[in-house]
C-alpha positions in Angstrom: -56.9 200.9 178.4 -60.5 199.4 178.4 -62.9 199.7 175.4 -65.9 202.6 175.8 -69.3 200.6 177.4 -72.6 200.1 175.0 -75.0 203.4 175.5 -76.9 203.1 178.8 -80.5 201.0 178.4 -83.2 200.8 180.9 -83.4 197.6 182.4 -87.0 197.3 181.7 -86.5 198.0 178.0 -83.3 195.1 178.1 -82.6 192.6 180.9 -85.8 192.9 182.3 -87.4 191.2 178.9 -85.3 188.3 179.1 -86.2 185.1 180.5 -83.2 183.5 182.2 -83.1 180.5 184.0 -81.5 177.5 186.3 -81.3 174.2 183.8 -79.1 170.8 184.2 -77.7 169.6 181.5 -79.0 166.0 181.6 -77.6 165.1 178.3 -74.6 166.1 176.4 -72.8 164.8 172.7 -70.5 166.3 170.1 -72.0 167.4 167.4 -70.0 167.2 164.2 -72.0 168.4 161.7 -72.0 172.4 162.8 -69.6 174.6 161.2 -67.1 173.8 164.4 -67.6 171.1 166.9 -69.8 171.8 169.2 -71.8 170.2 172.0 -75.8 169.1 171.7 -76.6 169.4 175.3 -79.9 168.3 177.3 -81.0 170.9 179.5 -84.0 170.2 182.1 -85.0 173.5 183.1 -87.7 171.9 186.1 -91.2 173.3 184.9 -90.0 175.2 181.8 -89.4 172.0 180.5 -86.3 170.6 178.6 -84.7 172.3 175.6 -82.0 171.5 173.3 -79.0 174.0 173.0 -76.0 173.7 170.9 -72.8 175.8 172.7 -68.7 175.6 171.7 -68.3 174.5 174.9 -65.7 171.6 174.0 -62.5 172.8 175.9 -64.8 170.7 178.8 -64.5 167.2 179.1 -68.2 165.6 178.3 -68.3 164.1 181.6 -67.3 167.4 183.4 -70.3 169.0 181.3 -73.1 166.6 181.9 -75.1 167.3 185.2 -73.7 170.6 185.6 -75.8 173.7 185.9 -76.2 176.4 183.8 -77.7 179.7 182.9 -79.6 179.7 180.1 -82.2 182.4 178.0 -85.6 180.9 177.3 -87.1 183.4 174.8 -85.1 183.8 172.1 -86.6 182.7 169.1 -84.8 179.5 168.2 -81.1 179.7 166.2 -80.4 177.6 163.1 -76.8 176.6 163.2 -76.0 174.7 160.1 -78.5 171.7 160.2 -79.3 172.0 164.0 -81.2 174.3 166.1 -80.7 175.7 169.5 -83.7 176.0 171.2 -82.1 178.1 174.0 -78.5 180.1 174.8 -76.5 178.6 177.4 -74.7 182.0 178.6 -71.0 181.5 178.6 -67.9 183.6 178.5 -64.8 183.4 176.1 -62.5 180.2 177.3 -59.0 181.3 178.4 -56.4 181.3 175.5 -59.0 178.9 173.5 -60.0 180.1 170.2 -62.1 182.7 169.3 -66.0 181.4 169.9 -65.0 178.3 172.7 -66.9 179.2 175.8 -66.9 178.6 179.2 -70.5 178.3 181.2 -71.8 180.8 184.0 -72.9 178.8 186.5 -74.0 179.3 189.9 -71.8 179.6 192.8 -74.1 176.6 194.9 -76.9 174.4 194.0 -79.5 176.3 192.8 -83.4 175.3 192.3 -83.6 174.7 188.5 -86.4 177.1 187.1 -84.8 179.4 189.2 -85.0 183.0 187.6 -81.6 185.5 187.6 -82.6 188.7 188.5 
């Protein structure tokens, strides 16, 4: 039987604060010196300009990462992680059978404009 939802929130108090967006990832590495590896990704996000995010997206294949699209939130304050700092959150959902924390990336179904806003 499925878990009980969160309470009920207005979308103006919730989604509608958050700033999410259409970004590449232009550039992508594994970072070793998080608590797990992790991948230091790139992401051009057009005229938003590019950030650096750090994501447990490692069950991809770097060359299966790079160039992709992604979803990403642009105003969270930025997140230490160990001696790095994500300066946006890729938005990703729990990798099948992987380990607790190993993601896989929303993306959009076709090619999208990056900048693009999800509403």
């Amino acid at each position: 039987m499925a878990k009980e939802l969160k309470p009920t929130v207005s979308f103006e108090e919730s989604f509608a604060t958050l700033d999410i967006r259409v970004g590449r990832i232009i550039d992508v590495e594994l970072e070793t010196s998080t608590h797990k590896p992790t991948y230091k990704m790139t992401i051009d996000f057009g005229k938003y300009g590019k950030r650096t995010s750090y994501g447990r997206f490692t069950q991809h294949p770097i060359d299966e990462v790079k160039d992709r699209l992604v979803l990403g939130v642009l105003n969270f304050e930025p997140k230490k992680m160990g001696d790095v700092v994500s300066e946006a959150l890729i938005i990703g959902v729990q990798y099948p059978k992987a380990e607790s924390g190993e993601a896989t990336f929303v993306s959009p179904a076709i090619s999208a404009k990056i900048g693009s806003k999800l509403f």
